[in-house]
C-alpha positions as CSV (number, residue, x, y, z in Angstrom):
1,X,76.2,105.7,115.0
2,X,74.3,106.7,118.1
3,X,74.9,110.4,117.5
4,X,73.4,110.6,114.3
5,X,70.1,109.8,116.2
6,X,70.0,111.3,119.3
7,X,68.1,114.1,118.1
8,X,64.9,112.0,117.4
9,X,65.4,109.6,120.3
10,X,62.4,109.8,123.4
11,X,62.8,108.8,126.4
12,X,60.7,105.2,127.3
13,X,59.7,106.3,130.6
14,X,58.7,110.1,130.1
15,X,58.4,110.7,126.3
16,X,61.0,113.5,126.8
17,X,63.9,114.1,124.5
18,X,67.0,112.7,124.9
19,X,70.3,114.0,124.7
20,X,73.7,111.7,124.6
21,X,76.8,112.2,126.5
22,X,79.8,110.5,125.6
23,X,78.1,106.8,125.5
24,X,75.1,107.9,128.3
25,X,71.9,109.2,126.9
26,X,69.9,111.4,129.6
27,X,66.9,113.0,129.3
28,X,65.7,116.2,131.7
29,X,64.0,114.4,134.4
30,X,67.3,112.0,135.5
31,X,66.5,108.7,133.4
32,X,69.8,107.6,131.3
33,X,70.8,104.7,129.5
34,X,74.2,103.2,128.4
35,X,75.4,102.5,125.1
36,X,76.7,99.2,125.0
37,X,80.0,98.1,124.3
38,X,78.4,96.6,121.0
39,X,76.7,100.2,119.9
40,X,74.0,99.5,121.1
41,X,71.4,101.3,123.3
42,X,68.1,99.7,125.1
43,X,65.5,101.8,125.4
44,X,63.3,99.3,127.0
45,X,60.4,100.5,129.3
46,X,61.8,98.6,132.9
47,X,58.8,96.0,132.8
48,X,59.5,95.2,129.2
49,X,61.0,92.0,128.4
50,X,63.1,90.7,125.8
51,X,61.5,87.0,125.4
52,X,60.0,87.6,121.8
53,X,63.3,88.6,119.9
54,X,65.4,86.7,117.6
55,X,67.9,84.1,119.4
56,X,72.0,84.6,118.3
57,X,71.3,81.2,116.7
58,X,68.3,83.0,114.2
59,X,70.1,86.2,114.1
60,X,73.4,84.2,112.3
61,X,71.4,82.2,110.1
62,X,69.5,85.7,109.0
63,X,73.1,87.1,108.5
64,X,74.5,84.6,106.7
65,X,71.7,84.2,104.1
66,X,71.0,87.7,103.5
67,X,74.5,88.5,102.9
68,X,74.3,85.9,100.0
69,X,72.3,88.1,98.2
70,X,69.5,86.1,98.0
71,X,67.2,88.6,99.0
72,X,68.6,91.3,97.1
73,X,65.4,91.8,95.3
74,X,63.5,93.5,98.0
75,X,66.5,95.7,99.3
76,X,66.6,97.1,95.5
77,X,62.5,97.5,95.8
78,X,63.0,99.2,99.0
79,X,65.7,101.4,98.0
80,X,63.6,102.4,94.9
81,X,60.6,103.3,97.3
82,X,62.3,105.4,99.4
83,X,64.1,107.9,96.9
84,X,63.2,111.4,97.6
85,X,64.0,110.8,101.6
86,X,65.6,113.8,103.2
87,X,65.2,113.2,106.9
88,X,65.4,110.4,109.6
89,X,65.0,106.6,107.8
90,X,63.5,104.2,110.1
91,X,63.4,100.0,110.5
92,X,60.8,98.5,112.8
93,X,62.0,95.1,113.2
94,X,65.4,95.7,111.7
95,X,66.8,93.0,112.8
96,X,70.4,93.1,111.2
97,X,70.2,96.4,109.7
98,X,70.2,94.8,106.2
99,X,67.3,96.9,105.0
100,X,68.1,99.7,106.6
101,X,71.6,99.9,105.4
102,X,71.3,99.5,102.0
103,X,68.5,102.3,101.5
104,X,70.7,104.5,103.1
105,X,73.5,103.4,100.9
106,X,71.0,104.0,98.0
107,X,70.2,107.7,99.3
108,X,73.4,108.4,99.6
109,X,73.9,111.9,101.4
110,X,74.1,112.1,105.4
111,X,70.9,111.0,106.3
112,X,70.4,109.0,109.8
113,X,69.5,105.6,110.0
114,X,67.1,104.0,113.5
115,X,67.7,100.9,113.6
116,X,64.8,99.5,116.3
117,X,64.5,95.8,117.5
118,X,63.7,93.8,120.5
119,X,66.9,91.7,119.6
120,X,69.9,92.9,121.2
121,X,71.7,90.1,119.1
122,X,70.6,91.5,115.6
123,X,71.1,94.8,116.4
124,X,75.1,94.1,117.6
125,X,75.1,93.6,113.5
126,X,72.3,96.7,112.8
127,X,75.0,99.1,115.1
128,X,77.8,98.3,112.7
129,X,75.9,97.5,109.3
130,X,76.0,101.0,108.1
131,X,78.4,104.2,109.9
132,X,75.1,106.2,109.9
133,X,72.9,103.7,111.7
134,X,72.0,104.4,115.2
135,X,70.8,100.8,116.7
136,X,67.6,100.8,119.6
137,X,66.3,97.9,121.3
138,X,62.7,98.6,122.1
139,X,59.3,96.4,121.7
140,X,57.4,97.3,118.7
141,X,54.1,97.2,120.7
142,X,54.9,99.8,123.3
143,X,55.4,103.0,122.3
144,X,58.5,103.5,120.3
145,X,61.3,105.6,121.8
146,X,61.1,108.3,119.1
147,X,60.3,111.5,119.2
148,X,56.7,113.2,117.5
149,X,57.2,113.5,113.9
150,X,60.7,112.7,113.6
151,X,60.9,109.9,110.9
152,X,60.7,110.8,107.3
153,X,60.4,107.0,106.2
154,X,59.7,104.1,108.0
155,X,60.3,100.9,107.0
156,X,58.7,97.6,108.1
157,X,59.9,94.4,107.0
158,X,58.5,91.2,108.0
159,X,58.2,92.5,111.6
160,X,55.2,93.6,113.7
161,X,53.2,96.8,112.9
162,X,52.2,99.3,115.4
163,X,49.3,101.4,113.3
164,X,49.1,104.4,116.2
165,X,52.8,104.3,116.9
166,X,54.1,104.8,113.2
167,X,51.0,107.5,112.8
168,X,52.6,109.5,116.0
169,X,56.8,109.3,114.6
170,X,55.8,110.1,111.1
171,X,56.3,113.1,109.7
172,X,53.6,114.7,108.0
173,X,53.8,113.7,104.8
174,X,56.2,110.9,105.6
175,X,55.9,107.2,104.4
176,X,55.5,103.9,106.3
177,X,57.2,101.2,103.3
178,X,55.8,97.8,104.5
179,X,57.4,94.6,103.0
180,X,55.1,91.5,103.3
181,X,54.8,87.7,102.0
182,X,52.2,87.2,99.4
183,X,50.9,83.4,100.0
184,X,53.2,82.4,96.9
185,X,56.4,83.1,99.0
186,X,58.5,80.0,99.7
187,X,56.1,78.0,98.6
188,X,58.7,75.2,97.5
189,X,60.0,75.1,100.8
190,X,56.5,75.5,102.6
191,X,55.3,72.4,100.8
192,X,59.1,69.8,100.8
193,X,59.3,71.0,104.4
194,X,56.0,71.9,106.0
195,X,56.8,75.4,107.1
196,X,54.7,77.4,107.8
197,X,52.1,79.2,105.1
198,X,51.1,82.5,104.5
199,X,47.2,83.4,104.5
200,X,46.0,84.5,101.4
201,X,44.0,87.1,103.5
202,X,47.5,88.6,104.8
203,X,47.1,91.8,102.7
204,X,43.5,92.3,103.6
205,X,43.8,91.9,107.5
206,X,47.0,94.6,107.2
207,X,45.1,96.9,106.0
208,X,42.4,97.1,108.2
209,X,44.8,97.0,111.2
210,X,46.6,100.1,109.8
211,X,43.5,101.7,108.0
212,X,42.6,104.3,111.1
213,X,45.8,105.9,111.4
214,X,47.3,105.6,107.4
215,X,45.9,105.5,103.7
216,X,48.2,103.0,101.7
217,X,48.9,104.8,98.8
218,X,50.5,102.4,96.2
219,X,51.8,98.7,95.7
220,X,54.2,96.5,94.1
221,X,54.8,93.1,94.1
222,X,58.4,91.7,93.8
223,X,58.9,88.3,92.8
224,X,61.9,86.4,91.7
225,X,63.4,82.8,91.7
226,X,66.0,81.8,94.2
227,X,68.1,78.9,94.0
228,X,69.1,77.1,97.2
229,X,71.3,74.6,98.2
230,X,70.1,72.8,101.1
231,X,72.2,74.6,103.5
232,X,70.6,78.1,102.5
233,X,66.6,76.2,103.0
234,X,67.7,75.0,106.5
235,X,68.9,78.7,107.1
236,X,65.4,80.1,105.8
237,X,63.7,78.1,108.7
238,X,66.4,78.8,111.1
239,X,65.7,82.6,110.6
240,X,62.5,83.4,111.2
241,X,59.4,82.2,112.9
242,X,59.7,78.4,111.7
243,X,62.6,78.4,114.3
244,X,59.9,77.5,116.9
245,X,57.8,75.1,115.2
246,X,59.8,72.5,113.5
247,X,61.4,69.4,114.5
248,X,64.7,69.0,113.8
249,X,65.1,65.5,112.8
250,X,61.5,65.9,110.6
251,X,63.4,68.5,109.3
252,X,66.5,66.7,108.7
253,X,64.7,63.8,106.8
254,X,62.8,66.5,104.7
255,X,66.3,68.6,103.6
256,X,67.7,65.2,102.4
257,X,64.7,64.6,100.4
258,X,65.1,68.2,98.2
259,X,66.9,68.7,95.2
260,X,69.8,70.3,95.4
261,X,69.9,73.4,94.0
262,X,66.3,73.6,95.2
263,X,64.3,76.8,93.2
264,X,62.2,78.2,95.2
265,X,59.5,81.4,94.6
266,X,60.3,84.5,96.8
267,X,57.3,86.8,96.3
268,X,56.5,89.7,98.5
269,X,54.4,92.9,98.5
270,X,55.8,96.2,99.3
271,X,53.1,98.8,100.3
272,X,53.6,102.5,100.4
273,X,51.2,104.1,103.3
274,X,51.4,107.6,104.2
């Protein structure tokens, strides 16, 4: 819930704290925001806009298809990863709160969960995904609307990465747990489909953006076999950035033409940086 955050939360227009009453969060120079019916809050700078983020459309296919389970590995990699955590647990890009939710299931204990996203759809789900999970929809390319210091572990998966922001809200001695796509992910569907691929260079180009501000201090990759009907391959594209770039009938005819169970590689990297 929002009051398991407030403490961390910053103002988006002054950078001050902010402190909530009943659903109203003010900070000392006047500026407040309402919580929304749906537990959310937006802590969106007034000339931000909201065009980038997930649709209800991507947000329910995203739902549906990681509440089969099928991604199950990485929310057991990520949980691993962050054992240890005894402060504020972070998701940039949380989307549904999926992540989030189940490391903080793993931790056990009371420890708050930020869920941040430009999607106010996803994070209707992220609000009510976990009782400890305080939901925030902010852009991950302006500064964040945390406080100095204040997260323990942040987590990034899939989702845009801020170098200089995630520097500042760390905590010395805190962690940044980035979840990304080797080039072997999906490959299945990237080929019967023609989604989109992932560079090979990926890991590389991460680095260097992140390089000034954090030292990545170890690495896994996770890979495991998923088997798909066709319904749960036309929910992959409808979730994420293939959304925007395929043709539905194309699509259609290419569907039709996959096995069915379809196996398909998932294969990601999870990077510790500190």
């Amino acid at each position: 819930m929002l009051q398991d955050i407030e403490r961390y939360l910053a103002c988006p227009h002054c950078a001050e704290p902010l402190a909530l009453a009943g659903r109203t969060l003010r900070c000392p120079r006047g500026h407040s925001f309402d919580q929304a019916k749906q537990g959310y809050v937006s802590l969106l700078a007034g000339d931000a806009h909201t065009g980038t983020g997930d649709t209800a459309d991507m947000v329910s296919a995203r739902a549906d298809f990681l509440a089969a389970g099928h991604y199950r590995p990485i929310a057991e990699a990520l949980a691993a990863a962050a054992a240890g955590a005894d402060g504020l647990v972070a998701d940039l890009g949380a989307g549904t709160g999926h992540y989030l939710a189940h490391v903080l299931g793993a931790l056990g204990g009371d420890l708050p969960g930020a869920a941040l996203d430009i999607s106010k759809y996803a994070l209707r789900r992220a609000a009510k995904a976990h009782p400890r999970i305080g939901a925030v929809v902010c852009d991950a390319w302006r500064p964040l609307p945390l406080l100095d210091d204040s997260a323990d572990v942040l987590l990034n998966v899939f989702a845009p990465r801020n170098g200089p922001e995630i520097r500042r809200v760390l905590r010395p001695g805190g962690r940044l747990l980035l979840v990304a796509p080797t080039s072997r992910h999906l490959r299945e569907l990237v080929a019967g489909l023609g989604l989109l691929s992932v560079d090979e260079d990926k890991e590389r180009r991460i680095d260097e953006k992140l390089s000034p501000w954090l030292t990545r201090t170890g690495q896994v990759e996770v890979e495991f076999t998923l088997r798909l009907s066709r319904a749960d391959a036309a929910a992959v594209v409808a979730m994420g950035p293939n959304a925007w770039h395929t043709d539905p009938q194309r699509l259609a005819d290419a569907l039709d033409a996959l096995p069915e169970p379809v196996e398909v590689t998932g294969s990601v990297r999870l990077s510790t940086y500190r």
